[in-house]
C-alpha positions in Angstrom: 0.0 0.0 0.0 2.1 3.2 -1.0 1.0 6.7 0.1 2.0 9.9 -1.7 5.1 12.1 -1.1 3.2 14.6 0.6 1.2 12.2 3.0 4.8 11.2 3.4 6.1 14.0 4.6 3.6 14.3 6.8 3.8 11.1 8.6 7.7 12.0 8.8 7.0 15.4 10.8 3.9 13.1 13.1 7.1 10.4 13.9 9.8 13.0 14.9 7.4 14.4 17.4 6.3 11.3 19.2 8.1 10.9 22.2 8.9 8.1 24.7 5.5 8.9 26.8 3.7 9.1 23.8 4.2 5.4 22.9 4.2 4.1 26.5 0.4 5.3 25.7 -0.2 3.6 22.6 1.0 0.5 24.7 -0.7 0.8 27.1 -3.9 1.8 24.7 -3.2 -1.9 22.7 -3.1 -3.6 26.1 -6.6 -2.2 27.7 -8.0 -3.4 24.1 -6.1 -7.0 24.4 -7.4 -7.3 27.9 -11.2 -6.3 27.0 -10.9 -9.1 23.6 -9.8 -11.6 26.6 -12.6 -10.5 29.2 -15.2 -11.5 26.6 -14.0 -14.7 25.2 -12.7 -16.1 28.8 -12.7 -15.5 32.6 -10.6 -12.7 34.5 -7.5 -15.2 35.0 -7.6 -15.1 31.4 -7.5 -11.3 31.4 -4.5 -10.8 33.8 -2.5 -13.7 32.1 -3.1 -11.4 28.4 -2.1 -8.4 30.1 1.0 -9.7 31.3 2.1 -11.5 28.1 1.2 -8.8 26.0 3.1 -6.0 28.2 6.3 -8.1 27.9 5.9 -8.7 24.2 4.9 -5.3 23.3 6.6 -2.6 25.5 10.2 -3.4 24.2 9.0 -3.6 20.1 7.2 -0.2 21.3 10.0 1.5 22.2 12.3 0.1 19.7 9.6 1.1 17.1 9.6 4.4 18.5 13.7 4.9 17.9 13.5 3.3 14.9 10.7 5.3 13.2 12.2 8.5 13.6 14.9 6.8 11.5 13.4 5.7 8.8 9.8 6.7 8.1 9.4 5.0 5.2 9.5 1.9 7.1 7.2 3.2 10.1 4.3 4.1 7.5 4.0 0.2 6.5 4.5 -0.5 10.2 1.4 1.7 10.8 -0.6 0.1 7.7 0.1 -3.3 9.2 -1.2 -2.1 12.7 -4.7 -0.7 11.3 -4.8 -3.9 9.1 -5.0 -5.9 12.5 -7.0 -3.8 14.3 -9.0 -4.0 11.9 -9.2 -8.0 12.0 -9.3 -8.1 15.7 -12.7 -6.3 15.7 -13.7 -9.2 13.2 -12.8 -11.6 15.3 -14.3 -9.8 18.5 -17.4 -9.7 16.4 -17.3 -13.5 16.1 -16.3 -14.4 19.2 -19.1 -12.5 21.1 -21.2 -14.1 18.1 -20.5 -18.0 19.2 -21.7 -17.1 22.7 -25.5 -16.6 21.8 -28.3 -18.3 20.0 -28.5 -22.4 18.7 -25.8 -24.1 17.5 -26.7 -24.1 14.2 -27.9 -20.5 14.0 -24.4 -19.2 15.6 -22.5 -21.2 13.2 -24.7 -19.3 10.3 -25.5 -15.5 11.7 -23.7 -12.5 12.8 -24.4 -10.4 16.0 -27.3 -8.6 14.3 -28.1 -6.6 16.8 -25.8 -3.6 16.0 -28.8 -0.9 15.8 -30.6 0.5 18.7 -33.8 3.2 18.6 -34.4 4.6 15.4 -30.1 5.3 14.9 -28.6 4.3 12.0 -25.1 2.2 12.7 -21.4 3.7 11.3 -21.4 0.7 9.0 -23.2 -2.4 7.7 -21.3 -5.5 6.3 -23.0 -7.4 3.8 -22.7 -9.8 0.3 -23.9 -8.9 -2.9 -25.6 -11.8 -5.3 -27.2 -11.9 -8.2 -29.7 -14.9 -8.7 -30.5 -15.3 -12.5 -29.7 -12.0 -12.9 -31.7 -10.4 -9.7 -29.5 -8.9 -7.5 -29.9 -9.9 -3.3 -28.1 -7.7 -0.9 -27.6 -9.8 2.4 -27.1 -7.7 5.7 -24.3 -9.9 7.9 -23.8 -7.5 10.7 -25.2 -4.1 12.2 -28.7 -4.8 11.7 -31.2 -3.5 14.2 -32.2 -5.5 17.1 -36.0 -6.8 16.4 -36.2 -8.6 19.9 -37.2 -12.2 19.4 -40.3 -14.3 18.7 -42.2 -14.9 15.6 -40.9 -13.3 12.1 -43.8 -11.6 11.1 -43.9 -9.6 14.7 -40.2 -9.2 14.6 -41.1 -7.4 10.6 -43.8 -5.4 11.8 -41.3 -4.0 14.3 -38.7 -3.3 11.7 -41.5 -2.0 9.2 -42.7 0.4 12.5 -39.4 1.3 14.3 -36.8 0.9 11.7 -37.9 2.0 8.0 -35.4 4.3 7.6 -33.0 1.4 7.9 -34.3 -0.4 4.6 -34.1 2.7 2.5 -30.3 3.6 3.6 -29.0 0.2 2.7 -31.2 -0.2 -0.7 -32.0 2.7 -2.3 -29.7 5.7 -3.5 -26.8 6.3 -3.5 -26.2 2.7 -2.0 -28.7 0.4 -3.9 -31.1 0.9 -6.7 -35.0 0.1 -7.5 -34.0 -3.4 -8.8 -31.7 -4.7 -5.2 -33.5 -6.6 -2.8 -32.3 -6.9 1.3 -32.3 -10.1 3.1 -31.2 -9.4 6.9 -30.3 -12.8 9.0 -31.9 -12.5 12.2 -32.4 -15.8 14.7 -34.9 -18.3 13.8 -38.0 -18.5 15.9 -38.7 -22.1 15.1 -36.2 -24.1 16.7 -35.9 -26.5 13.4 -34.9 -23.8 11.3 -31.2 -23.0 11.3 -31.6 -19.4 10.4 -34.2 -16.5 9.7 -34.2 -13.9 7.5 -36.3 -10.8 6.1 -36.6 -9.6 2.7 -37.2 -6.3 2.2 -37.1 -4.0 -0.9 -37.3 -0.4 -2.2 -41.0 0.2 -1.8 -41.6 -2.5 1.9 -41.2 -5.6 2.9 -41.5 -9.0 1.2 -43.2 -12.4 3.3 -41.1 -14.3 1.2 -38.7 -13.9 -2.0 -37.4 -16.9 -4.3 -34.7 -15.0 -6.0 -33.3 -13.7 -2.4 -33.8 -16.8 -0.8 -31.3 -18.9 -3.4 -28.6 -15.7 -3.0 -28.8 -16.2 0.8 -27.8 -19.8 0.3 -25.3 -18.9 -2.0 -24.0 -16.2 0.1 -24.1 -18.5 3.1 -22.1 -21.1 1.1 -19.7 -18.8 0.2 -19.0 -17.3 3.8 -18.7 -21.2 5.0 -21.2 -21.1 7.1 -23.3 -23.7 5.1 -22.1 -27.0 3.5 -24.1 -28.8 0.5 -27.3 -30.4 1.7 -30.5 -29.3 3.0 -30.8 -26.7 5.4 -34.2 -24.8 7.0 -34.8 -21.1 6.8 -37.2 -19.0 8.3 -39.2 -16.1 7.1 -42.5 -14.1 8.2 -44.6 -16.6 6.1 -43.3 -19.8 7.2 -39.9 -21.9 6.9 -38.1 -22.9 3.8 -36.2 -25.8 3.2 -33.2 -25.2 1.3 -30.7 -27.7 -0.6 -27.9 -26.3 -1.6 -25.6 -28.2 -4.5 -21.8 -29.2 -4.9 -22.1 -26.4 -7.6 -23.8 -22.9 -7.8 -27.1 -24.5 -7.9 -30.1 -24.1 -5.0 -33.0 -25.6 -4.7 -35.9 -24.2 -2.1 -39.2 -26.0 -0.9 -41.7 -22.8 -0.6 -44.1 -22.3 1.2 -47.9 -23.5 0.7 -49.0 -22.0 -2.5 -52.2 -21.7 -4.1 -54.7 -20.0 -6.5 -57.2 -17.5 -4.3 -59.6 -16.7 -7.3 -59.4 -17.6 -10.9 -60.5 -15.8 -14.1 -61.3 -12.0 -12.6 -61.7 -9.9 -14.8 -60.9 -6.0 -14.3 -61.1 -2.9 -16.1 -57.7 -1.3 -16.7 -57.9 2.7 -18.1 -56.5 2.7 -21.6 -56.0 -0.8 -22.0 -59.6 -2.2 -21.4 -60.9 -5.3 -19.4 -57.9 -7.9 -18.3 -58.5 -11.1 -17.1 -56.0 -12.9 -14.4 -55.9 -14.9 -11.6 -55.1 -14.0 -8.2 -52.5 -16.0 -5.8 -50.2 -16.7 -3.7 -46.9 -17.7 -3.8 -45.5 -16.3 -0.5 -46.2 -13.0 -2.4 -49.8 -12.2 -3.7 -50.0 -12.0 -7.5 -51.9 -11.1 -10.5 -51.5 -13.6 -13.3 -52.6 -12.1 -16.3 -54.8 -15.1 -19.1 -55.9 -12.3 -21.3 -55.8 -8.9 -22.8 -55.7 -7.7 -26.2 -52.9 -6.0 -26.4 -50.6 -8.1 -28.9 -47.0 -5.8 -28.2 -47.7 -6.7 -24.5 -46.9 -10.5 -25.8 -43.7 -9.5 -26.6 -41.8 -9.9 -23.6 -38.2 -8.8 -24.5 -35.7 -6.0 -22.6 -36.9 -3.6 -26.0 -40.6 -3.7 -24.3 -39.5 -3.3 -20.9 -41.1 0.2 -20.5 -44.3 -0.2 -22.5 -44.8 -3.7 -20.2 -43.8 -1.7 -16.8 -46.6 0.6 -17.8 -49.2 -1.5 -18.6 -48.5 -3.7 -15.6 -48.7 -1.2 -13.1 -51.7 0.6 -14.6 -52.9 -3.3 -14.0 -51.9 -2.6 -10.3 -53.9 0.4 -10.1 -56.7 -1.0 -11.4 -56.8 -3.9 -9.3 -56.4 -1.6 -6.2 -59.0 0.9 -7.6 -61.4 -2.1 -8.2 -61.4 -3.1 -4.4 -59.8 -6.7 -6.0 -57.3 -8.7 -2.9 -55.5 -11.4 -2.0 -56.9 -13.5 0.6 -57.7 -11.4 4.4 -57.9 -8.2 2.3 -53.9 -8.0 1.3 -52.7 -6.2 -1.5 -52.1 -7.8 -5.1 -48.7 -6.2 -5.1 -46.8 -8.5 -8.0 -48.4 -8.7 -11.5 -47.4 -11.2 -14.5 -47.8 -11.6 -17.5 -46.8 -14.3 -20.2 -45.3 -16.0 -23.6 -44.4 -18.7 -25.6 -40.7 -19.4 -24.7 -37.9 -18.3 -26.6 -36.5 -21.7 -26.3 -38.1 -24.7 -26.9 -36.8 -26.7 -24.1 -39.0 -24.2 -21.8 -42.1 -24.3 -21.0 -43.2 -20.1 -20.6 -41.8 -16.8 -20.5 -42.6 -14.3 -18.0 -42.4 -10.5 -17.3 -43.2 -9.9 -13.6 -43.8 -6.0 -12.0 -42.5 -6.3 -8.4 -43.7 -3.7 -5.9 -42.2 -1.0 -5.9 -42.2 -0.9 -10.1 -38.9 -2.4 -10.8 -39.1 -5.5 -12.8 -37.8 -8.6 -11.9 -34.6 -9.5 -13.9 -35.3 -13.6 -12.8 -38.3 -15.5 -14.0 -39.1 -14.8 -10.1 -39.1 -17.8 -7.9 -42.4 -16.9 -5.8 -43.7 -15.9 -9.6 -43.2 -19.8 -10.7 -44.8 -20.8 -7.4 -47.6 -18.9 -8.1 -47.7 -20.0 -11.7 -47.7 -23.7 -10.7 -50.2 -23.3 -8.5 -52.5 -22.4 -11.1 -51.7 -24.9 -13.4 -51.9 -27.4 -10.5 -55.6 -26.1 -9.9 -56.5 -26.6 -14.0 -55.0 -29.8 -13.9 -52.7 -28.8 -16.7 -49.4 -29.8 -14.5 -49.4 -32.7 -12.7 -47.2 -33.4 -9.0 -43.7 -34.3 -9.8 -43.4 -32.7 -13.3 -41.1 -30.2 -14.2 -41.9 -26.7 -14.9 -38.9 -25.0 -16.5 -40.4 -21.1 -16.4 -38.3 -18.1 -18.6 -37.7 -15.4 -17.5 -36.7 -11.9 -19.6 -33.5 -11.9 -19.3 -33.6 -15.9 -20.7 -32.5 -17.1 -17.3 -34.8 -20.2 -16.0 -36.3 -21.5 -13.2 -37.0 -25.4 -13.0 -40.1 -25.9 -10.8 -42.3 -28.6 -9.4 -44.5 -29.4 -6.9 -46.2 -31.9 -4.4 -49.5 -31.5 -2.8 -49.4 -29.8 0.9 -50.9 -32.9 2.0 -48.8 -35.3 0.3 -51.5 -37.9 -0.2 -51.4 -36.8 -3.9 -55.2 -35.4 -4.4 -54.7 -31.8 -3.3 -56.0 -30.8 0.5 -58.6 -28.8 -0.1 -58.5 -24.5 1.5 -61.2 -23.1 0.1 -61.8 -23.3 -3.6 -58.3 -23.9 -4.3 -55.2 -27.2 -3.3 -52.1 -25.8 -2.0 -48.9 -27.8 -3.2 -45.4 -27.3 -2.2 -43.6 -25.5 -5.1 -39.8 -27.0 -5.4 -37.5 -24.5 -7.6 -34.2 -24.8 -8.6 -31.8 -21.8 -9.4 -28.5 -20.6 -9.9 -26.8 -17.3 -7.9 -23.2 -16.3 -7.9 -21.9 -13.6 -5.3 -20.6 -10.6 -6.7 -19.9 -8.2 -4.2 -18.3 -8.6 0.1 -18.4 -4.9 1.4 -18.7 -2.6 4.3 -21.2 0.0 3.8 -20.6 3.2 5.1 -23.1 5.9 6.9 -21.2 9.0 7.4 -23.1 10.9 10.0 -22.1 14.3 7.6 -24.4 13.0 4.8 -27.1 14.9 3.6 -28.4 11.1 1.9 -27.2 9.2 4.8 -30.4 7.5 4.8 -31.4 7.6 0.8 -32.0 10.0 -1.6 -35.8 10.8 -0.8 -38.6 9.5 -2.4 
């Protein structure tokens, strides 16, 4: 790491003036730090014992450091670079060691100490992986977060959602993130099967549950060691996920019960005229559009994307307009429509609106649940048989399903079975950085809506 001459210089005139009593306080400084790293990780015999060691270790390479820096700066500066370097690491370790003193075994061999964030503040910094699954990014909060308290996901969500919005914008929208970047914080599971919970979130709220994010956690997991190939349980606001993860960069997730609410609604969209969909869920409530008349809507390529935005979300509109829900009164928040494949070895093509009017890059993994569902209803796909769905960017989903049940004739909820979507995917981390929140920023917490 070179600095330039002038930083040089300066760091020259900063050695010179150090005296002996200056560096008998940086000892003394690196030993209160040794000493608190020992208190937390083992008893105070433990503490006294690293005080001693490091006093006798230290104080002489101190004070030879001191001599010898005003001789040679040069020298001193990498000295110095190394120091912050392993500083920096012992806080990492600090982190990790406090980390393997709370929670399951399995969770505090996967999570962080998410529990950074207190009141409505916003932390220094935030430490998290980048992924892209099928082309949709996931950003995965590791450390910072703000504490939720514990029991169930969907309380602990409602308390984020209520206490600490302004949290979700800082980390995903601008300047950090854009419309398209999805979070997924790690919190501790609720359900003591699960080895680790987490909560999606995006630019416009918060998500119950999120294919795309939940194959980059895996991914992200795998890649921080903290998972090995083989099945694993997650848990979000909307129930648990079972997660296999492959020898290679493939996942594959058992959603949640999914099912078609109501089938062939029809609803009046301004400037476009009637549409006809289905509504239902997918661990996100959807729209899936049968019919309209609108043949450059069938086109679903990256050269349409703006013409299908808008027609989509003036679907949304419509829908909300129109009084039309998901099941308890929730909003239809996702909309879908679809196209013959543009490759034969798949079975539909998809364009997908997500809430906050950013389209889905992926063919959207609670999308395909949603989209099996239906067919399972019909009859037109039957348990066991693959669904490979397409999704703009010609990335593909592979997607099945079993009855919720498992006896193979569909438990009935209503009008409607629910089956057990199983999707396969690929995601590839991009991106392990710190993310900074300098008190001094006017956009410390996003650019405003």
């Amino acid at each position: 790491m070179e600095l330039n001459r002038g930083a040089r210089q300066s760091w020259q005139g900063f050695h010179r003036a150090l005296g002996l009593f200056d560096f008998v306080m940086v000892v003394s400084g690196i030993m209160v730090v040794s000493g608190i790293f020992a208190l937390q990780v083992g008893s105070a015999g433990w503490l006294l014992v690293a005080r001693i060691i490091t006093g006798f270790l230290i104080v002489p390479g101190a004070l030879g450091y001191g001599e010898f820096a005003a001789i040679n700066s040069n020298i001193s500066i990498d000295c110095i670079q190394s120091r912050i370097l392993y500083e920096s690491k012992l806080r990492e370790w600090h982190v990790l060691a406090r980390s393997h003193r709370t929670g399951s075994e399995r969770a505090r061999n996967i999570l962080s100490l998410n529990t950074g964030m207190t009141a409505k503040q916003i932390p220094l910094r935030l430490d998290v992986v980048d992924s892209h699954t099928a082309g949709e990014p996931t950003r995965c909060v590791l450390s910072g977060g703000p504490h939720l308290g514990s029991g169930p996901l969907d309380v602990r969500l409602e308390r984020l959602r209520r206490e600490h919005d302004a949290y979700r914008r800082a980390i995903l929208c601008e300047p950090r993130g854009s419309d398209v970047l999805v979070g997924a914080l790690l919190v501790e599971p609720h359900d003591p099967a699960c080895d680790a919970g987490v909560i999606f979130f995006n630019n416009a709220g918060y998500l119950g549950m999120c294919g795309h994010g939940m194959i980059g956690v895996a991914a992200t997991l795998a890649f921080l060691g903290r998972i090995e190939p083989g099945e694993h349980r997650i848990e979000t606001p909307v129930g648990a996920v079972s997660v296999l993860l492959h020898a290679d960069s493939q996942v594959t997730i058992r959603n949640v019960p999914s099912y078609r609410h109501r089938a062939a609604v029809a609803v009046d969209v301004p400037g476009f005229g009637e549409v006809c969909g289905d509504v239902a869920w997918g661990g996100n409530w959807f729209f899936l559009v049968r019919e309209h008349t609108f043949d450059q809507m069938r086109e679903l390529t990256l050269a349409q994307v703006e013409p299908l935005t808008a027609f989509t979300w003036e679907i949304r509109r419509a829908l909300n307009a129109a009084g039309i829900t998901g099941a308890g009164g929730a909003e239809i928040d996702h909309i879908e429509l679809f196209g013959a494949p543009h490759k034969p070895n798949n079975h539909n093509r998809n364009f997908v609106l997500c809430p906050g009017k950013a389209y889905d890059r992926s063919p959207c993994g609670t999308g395909t649940s949603a989209k099996m569902a239906c067919l399972a209803a019909e009859g037109h796909l039957k348990p066991g048989e693959p669904w490979r769905q397409e999704g703009i960017l010609d990335t593909v989903f592979e997607g099945s399903y079993t009855w919720e049940d498992g006896s193979g004739s569909g438990n009935l909820h209503g009008e409607s079975p629910r089956i057990i979507p199983v999707i396969t995917g690929s995601a590839y981390v991009i991106a392990e950085c710190t993310l900074i929140f300098d008190p001094s920023d006017p956009f410390r917490l996003g650019v405003p809506e």
